[in-house]
C-alpha distance (Angstrom), angle and dihedral (degrees) to the residues before:
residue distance angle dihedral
X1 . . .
X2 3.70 . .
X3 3.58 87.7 .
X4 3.55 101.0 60.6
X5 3.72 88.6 50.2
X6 3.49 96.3 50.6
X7 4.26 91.0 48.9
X8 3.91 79.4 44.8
X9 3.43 92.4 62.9
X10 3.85 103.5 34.2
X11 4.01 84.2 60.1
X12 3.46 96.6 42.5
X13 4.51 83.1 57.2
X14 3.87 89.1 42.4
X15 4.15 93.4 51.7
X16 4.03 88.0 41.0
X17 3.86 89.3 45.4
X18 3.75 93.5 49.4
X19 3.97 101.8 46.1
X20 3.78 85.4 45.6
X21 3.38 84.7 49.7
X22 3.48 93.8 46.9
X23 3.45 100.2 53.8
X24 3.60 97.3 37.7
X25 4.14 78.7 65.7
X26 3.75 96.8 47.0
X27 3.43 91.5 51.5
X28 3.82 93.1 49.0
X29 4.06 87.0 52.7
X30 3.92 93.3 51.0
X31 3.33 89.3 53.9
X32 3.48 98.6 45.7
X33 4.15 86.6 51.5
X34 3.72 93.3 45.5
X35 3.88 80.8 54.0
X36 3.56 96.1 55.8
X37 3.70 107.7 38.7
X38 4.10 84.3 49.4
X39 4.11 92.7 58.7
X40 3.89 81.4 40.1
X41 3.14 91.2 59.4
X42 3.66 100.1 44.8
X43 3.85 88.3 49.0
X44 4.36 85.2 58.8
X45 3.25 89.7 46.4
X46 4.12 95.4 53.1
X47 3.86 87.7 47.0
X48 4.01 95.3 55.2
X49 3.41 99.7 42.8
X50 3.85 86.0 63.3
X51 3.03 95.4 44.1
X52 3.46 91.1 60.6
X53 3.66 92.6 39.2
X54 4.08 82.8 56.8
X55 3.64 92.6 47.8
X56 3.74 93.5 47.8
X57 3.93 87.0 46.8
X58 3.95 90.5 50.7
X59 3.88 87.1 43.7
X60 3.63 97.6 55.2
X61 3.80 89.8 37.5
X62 4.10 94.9 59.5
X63 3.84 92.0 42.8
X64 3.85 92.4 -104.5
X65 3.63 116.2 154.1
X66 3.74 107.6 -117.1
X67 4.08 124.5 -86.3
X68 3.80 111.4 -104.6
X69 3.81 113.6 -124.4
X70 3.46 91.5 -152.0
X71 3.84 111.2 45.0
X72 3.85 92.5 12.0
X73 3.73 96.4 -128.4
């Protein structure tokens, strides 16, 4: 009987160990997306701002009256 306990209990560490486990790794691999999509984002958000500095540039350049943020007219 003792040996049924004591495999009991080994399994019942191995299943705790691995969902720990488990979700000590998911939680690493959020993070590590969050990570990415955040300097992702920042990147994006580099490359419109000039863009619209470009556009404003080529705006005033050709006389154009500049492009409402609002109402974009």
């Amino acid at each position: 009987m003792r040996i049924f306990h004591w495999i009991g209990r080994v399994a019942d560490r191995v299943l705790v160990a691995g969902v720990t486990g488990s979700v000590a790794l998911l939680s690493r691999g959020l993070d590590a997306l969050i990570g990415l999509v955040g300097r992702s984002s920042e990147r994006l958000d580099a490359k419109l701002g000039d863009l619209a500095r470009a556009s404003d540039e080529r705006r005033r350049r050709e006389g154009r009256r500049p492009l409402n943020p609002i109402t974009l007219d």
